[in-house]
N, CA, C and O atoms as a GROMACS GRO file, in nm:
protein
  404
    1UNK      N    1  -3.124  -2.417   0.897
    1UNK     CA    2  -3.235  -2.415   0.803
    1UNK      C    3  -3.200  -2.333   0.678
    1UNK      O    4  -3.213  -2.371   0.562
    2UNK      N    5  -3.152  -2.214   0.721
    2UNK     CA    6  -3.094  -2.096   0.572
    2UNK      C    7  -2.994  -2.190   0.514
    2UNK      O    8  -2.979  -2.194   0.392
    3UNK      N    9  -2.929  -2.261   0.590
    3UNK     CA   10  -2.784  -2.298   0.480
    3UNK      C   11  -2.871  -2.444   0.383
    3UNK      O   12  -2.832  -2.492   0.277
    4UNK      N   13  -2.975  -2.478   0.451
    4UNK     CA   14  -3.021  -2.613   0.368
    4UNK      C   15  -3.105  -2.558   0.282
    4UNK      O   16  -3.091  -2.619   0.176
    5UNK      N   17  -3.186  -2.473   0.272
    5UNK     CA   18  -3.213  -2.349   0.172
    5UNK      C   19  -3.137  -2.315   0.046
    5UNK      O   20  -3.173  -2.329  -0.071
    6UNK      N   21  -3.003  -2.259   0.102
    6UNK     CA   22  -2.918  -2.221  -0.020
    6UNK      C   23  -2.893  -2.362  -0.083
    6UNK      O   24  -2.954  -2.401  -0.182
    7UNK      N   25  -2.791  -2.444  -0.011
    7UNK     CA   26  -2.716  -2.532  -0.045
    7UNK      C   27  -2.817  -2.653  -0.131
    7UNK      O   28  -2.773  -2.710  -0.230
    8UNK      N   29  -2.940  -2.679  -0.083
    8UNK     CA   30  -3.011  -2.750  -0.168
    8UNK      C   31  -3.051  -2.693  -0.316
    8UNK      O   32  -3.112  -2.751  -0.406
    9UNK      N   33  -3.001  -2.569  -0.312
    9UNK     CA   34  -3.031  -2.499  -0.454
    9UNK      C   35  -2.955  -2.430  -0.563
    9UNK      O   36  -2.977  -2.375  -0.670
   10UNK      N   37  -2.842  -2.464  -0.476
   10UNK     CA   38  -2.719  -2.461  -0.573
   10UNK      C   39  -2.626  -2.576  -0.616
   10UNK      O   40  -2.595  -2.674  -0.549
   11UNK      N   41  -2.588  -2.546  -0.743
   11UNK     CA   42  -2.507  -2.690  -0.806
   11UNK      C   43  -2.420  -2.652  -0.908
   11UNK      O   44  -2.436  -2.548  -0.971
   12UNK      N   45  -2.305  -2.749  -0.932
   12UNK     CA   46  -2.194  -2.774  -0.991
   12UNK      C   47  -2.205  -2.671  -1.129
   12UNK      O   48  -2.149  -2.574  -1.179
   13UNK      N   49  -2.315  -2.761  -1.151
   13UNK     CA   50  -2.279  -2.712  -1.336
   13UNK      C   51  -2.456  -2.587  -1.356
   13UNK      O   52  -2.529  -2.575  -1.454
   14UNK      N   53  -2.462  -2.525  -1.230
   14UNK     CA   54  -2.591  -2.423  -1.293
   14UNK      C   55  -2.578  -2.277  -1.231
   14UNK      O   56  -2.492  -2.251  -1.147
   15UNK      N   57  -2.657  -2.195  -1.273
   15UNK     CA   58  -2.614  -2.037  -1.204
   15UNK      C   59  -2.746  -2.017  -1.140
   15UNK      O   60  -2.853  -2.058  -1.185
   16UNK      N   61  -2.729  -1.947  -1.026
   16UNK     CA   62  -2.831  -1.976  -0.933
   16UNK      C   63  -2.819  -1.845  -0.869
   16UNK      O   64  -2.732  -1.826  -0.784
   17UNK      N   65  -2.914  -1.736  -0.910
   17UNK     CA   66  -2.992  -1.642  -0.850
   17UNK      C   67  -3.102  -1.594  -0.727
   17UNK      O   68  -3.224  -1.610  -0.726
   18UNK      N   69  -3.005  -1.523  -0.616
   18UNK     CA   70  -3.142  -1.511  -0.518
   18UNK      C   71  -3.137  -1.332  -0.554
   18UNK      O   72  -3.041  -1.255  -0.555
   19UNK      N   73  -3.268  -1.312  -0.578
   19UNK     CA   74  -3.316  -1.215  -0.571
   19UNK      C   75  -3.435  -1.132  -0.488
   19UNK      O   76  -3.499  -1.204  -0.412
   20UNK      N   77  -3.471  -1.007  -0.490
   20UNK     CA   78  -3.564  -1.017  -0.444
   20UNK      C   79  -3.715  -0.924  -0.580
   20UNK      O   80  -3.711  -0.826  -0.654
   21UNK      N   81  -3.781  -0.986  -0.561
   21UNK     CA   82  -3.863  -0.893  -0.674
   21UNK      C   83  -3.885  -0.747  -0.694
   21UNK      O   84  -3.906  -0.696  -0.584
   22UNK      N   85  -3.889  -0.646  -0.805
   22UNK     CA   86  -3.872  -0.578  -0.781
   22UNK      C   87  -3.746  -0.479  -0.791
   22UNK      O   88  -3.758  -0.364  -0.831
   23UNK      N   89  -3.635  -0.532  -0.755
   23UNK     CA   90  -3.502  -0.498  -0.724
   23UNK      C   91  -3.456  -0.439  -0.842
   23UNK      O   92  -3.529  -0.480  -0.933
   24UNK      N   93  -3.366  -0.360  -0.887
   24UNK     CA   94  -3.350  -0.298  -1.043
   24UNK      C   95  -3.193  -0.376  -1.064
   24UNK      O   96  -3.143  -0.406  -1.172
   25UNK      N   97  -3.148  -0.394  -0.956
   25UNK     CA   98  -2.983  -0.484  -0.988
   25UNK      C   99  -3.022  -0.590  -1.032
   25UNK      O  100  -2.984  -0.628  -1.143
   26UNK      N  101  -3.148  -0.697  -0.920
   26UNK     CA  102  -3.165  -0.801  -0.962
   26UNK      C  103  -3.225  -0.847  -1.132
   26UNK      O  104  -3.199  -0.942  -1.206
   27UNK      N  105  -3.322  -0.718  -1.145
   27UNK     CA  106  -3.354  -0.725  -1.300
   27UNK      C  107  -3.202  -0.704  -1.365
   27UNK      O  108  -3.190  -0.795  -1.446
   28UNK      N  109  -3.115  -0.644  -1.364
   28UNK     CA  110  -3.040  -0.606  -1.433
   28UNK      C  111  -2.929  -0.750  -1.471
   28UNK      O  112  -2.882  -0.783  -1.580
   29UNK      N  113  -2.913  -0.817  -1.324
   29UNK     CA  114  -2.856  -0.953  -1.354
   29UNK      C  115  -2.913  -1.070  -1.427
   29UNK      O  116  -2.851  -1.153  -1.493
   30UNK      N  117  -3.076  -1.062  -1.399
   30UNK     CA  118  -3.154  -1.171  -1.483
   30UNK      C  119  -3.174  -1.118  -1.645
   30UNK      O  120  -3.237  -1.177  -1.733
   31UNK      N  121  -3.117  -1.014  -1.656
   31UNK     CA  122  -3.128  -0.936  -1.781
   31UNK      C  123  -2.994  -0.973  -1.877
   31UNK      O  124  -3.002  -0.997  -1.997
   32UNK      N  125  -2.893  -0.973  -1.813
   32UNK     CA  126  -2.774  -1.004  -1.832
   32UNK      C  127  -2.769  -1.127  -1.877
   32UNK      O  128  -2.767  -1.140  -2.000
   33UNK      N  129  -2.765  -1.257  -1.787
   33UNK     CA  130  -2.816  -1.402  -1.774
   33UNK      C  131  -2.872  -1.460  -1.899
   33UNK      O  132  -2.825  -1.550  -1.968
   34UNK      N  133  -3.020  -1.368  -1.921
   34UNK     CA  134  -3.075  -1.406  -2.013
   34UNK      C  135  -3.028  -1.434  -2.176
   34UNK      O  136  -3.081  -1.499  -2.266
   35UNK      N  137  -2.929  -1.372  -2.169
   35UNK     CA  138  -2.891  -1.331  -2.317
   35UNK      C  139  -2.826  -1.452  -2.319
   35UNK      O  140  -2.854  -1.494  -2.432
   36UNK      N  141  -2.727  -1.570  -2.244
   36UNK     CA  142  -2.681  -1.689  -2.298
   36UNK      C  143  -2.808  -1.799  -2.298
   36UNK      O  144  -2.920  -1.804  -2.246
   37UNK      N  145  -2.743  -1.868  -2.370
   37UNK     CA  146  -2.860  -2.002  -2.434
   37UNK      C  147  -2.802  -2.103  -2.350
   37UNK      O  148  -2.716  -2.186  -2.377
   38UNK      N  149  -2.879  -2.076  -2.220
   38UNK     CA  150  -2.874  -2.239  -2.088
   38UNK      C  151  -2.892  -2.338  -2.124
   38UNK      O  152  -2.940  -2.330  -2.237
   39UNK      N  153  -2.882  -2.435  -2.093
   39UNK     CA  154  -2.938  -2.558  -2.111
   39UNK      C  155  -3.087  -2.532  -2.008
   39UNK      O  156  -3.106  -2.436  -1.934
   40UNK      N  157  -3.159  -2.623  -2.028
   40UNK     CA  158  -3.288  -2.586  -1.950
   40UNK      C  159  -3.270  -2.672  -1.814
   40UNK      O  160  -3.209  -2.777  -1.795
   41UNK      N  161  -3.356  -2.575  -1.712
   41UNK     CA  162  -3.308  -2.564  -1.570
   41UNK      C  163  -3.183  -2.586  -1.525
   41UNK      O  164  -3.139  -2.677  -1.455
   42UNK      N  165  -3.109  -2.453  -1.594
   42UNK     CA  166  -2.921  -2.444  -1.572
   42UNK      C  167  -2.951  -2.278  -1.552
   42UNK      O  168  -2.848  -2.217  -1.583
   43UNK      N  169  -3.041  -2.201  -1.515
   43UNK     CA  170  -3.056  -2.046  -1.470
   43UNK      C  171  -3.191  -2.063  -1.401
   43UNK      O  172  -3.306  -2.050  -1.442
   44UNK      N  173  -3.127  -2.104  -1.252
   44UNK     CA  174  -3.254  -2.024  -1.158
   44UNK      C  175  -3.255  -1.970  -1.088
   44UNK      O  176  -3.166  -1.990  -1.005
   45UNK      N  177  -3.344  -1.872  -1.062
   45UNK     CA  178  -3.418  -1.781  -1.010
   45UNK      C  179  -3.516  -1.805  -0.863
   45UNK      O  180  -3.634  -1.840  -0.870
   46UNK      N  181  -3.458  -1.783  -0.752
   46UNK     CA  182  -3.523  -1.759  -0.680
   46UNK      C  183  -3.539  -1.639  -0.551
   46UNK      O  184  -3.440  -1.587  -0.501
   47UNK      N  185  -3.694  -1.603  -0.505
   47UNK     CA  186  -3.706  -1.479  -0.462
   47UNK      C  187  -3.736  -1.476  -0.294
   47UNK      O  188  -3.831  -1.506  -0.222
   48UNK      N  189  -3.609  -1.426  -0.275
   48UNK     CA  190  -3.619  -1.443  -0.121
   48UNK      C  191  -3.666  -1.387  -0.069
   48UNK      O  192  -3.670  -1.429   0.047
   49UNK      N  193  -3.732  -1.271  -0.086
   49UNK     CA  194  -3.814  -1.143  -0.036
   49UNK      C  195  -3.870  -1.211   0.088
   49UNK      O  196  -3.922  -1.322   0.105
   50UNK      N  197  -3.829  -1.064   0.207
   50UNK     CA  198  -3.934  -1.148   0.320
   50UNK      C  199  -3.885  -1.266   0.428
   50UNK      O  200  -3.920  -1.298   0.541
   51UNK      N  201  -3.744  -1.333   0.293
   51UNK     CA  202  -3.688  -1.410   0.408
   51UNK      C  203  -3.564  -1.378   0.485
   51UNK      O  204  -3.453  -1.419   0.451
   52UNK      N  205  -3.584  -1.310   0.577
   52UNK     CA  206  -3.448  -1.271   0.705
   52UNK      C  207  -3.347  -1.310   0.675
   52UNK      O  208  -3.243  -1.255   0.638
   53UNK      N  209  -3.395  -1.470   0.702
   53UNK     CA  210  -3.266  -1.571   0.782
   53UNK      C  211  -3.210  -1.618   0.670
   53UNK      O  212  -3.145  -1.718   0.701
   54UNK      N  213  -3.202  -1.592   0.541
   54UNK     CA  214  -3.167  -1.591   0.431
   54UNK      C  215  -3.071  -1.474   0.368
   54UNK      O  216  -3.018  -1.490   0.258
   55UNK      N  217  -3.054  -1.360   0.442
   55UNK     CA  218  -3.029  -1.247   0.430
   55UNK      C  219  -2.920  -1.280   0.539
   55UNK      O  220  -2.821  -1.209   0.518
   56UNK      N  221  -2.910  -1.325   0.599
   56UNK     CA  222  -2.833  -1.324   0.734
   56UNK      C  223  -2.727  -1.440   0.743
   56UNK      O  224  -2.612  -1.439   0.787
   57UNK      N  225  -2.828  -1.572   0.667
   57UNK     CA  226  -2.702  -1.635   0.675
   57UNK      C  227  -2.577  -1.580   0.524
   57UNK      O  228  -2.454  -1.585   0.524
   58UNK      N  229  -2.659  -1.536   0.427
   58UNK     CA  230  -2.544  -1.502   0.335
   58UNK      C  231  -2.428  -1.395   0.421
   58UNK      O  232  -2.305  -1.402   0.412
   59UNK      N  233  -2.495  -1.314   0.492
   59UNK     CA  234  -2.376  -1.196   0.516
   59UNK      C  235  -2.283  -1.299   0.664
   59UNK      O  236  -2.173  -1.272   0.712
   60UNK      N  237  -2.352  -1.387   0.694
   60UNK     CA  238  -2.249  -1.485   0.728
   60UNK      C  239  -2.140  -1.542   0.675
   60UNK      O  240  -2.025  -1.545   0.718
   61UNK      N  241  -2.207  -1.609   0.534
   61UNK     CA  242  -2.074  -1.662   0.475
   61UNK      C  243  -2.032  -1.613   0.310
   61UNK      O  244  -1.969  -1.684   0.231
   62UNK      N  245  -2.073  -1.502   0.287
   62UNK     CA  246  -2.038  -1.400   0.186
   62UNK      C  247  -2.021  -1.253   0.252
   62UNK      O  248  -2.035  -1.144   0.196
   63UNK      N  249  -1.997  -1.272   0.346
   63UNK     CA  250  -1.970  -1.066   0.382
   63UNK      C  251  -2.083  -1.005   0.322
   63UNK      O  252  -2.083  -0.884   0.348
   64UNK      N  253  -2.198  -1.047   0.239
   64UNK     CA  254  -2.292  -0.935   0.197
   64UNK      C  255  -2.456  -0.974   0.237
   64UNK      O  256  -2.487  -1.086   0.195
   65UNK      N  257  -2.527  -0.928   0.285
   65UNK     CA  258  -2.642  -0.965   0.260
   65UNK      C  259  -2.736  -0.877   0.173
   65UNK      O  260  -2.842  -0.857   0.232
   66UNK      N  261  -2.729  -0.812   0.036
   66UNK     CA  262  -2.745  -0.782  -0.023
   66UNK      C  263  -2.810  -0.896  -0.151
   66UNK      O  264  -2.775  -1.013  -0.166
   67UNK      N  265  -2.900  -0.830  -0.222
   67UNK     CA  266  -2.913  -0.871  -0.334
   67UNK      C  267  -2.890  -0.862  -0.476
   67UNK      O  268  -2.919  -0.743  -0.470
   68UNK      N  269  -2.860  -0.881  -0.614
   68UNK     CA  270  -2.855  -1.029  -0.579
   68UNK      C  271  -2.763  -1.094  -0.545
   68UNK      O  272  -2.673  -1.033  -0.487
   69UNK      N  273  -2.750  -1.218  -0.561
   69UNK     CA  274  -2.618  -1.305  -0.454
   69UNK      C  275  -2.649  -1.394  -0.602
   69UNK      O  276  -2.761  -1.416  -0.649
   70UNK      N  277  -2.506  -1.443  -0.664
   70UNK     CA  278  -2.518  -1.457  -0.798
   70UNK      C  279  -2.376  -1.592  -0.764
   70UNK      O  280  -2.256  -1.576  -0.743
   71UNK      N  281  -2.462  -1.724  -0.772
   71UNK     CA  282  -2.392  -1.857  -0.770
   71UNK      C  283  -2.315  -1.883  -0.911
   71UNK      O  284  -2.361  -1.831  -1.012
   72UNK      N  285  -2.211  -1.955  -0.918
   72UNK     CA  286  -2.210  -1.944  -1.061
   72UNK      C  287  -2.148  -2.113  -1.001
   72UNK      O  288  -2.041  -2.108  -0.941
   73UNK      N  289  -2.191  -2.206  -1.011
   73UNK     CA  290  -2.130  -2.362  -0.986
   73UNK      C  291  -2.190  -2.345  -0.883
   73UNK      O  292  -2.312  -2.327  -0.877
   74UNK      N  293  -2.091  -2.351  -0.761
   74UNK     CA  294  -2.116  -2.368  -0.616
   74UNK      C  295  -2.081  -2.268  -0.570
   74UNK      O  296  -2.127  -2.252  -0.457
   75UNK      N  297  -1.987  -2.147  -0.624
   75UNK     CA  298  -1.914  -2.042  -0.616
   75UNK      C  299  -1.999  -1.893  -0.587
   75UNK      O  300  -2.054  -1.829  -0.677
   76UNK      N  301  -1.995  -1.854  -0.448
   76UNK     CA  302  -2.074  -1.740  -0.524
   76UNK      C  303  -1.979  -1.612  -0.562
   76UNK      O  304  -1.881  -1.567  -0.501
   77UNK      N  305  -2.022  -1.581  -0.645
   77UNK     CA  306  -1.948  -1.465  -0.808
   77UNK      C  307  -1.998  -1.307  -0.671
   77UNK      O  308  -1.907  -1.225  -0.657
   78UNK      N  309  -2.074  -1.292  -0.621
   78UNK     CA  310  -2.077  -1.166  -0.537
   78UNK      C  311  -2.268  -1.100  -0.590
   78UNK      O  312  -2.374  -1.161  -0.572
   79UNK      N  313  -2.252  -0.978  -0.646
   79UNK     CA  314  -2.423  -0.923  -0.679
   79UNK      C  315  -2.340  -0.874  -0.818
   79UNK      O  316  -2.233  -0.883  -0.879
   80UNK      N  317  -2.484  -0.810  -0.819
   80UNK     CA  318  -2.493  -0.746  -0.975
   80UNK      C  319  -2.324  -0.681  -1.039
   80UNK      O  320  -2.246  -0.687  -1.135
   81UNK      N  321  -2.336  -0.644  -0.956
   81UNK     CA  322  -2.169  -0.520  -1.017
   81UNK      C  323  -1.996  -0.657  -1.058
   81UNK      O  324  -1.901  -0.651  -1.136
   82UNK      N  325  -2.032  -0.733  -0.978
   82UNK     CA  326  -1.931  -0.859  -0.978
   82UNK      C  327  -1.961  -0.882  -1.076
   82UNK      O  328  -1.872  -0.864  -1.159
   83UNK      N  329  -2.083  -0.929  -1.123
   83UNK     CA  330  -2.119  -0.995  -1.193
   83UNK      C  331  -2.075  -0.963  -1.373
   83UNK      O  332  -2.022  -1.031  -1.461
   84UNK      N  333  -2.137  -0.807  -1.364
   84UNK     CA  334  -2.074  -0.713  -1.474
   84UNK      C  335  -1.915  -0.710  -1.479
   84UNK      O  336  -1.864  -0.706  -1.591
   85UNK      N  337  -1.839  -0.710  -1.374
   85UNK     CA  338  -1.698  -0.718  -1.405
   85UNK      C  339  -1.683  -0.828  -1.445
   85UNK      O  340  -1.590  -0.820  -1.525
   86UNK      N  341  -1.725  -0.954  -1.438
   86UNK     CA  342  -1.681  -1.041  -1.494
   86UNK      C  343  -1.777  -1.054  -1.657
   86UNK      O  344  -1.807  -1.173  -1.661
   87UNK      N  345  -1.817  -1.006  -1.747
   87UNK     CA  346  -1.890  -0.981  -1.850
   87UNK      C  347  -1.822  -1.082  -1.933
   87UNK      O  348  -1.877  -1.191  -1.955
   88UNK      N  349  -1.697  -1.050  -1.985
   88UNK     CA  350  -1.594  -1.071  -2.073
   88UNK      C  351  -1.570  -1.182  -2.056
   88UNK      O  352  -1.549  -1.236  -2.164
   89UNK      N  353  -1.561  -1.255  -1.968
   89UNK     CA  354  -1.495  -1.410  -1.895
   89UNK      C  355  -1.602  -1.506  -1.884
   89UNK      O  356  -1.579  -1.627  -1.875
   90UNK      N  357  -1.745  -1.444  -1.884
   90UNK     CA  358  -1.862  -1.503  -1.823
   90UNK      C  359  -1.910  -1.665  -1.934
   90UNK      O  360  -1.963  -1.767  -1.889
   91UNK      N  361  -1.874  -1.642  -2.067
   91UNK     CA  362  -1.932  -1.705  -2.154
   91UNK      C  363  -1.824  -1.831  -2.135
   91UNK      O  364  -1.886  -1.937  -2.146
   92UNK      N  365  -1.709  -1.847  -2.115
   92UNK     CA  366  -1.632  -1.949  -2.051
   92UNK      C  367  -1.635  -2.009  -1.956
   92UNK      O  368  -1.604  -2.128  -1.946
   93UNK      N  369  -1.676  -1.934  -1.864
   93UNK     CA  370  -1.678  -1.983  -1.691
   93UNK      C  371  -1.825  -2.092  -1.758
   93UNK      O  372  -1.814  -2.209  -1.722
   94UNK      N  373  -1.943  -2.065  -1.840
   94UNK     CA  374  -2.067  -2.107  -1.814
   94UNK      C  375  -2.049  -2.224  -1.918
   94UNK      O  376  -2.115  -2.325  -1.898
   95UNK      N  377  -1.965  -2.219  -2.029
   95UNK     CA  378  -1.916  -2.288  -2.063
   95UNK      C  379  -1.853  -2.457  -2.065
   95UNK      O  380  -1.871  -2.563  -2.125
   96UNK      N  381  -1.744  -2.379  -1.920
   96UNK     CA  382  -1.720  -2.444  -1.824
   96UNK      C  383  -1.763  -2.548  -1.713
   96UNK      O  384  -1.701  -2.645  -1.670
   97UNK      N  385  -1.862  -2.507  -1.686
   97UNK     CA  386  -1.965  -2.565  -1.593
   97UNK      C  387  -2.048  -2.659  -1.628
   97UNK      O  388  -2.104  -2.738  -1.552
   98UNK      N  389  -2.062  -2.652  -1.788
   98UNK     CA  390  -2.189  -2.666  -1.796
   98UNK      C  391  -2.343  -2.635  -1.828
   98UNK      O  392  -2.437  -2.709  -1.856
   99UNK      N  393  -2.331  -2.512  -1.815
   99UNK     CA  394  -2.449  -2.464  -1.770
   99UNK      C  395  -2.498  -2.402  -1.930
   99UNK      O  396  -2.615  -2.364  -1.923
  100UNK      N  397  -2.434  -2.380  -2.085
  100UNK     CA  398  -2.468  -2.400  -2.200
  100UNK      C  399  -2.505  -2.492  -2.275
  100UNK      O  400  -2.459  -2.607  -2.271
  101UNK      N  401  -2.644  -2.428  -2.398
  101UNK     CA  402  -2.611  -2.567  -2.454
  101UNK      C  403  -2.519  -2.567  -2.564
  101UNK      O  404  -2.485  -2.673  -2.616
   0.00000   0.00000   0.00000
């Protein structure tokens, strides 16, 4: 059920945020995010708060169940701090994908 969850909500060419509300990393990544010009519904946002088995299957198949968990294609990029190391590279990778207009 968790993996048809994620996997129905992630895609090729978009960046795909689970967060939970609240969170100061997760603001800090949708803060980040915000500043490129997406194409529209190519940055979403969703809030898992509350859901376990969502938490559980990531530290299944990402070593973390932490938030946020930061998709970038199909790929997940890791949480907030990954995310910042890749700063410099980020406007290519999204580029890349797709996911600009």
């Amino acid at each position: 059920m968790a993996d048809m969850f994620v996997k129905s909500r992630i895609r090729g060419d978009k960046v795909t945020l689970f967060i939970k509300a609240g969170c100061p990393y997760c603001r800090n990544a949708m803060e980040m995010l915000k500043k490129y010009n997406f194409r529209p519904g190519h940055l979403q946002v969703f809030d898992i708060n509350g859901l376990e088995y969502i938490h559980d299957y990531f530290q299944q198949t990402t070593g973390q169940r932490t938030v946020p968990r930061v998709f970038i294609g199909r790929h997940c990029i890791g949480g907030f701090s990954d995310l910042e190391n890749m700063y410099w590279k980020l406007p290519g990778i999204l580029q890349q994908i797709g996911a600009l207009q």
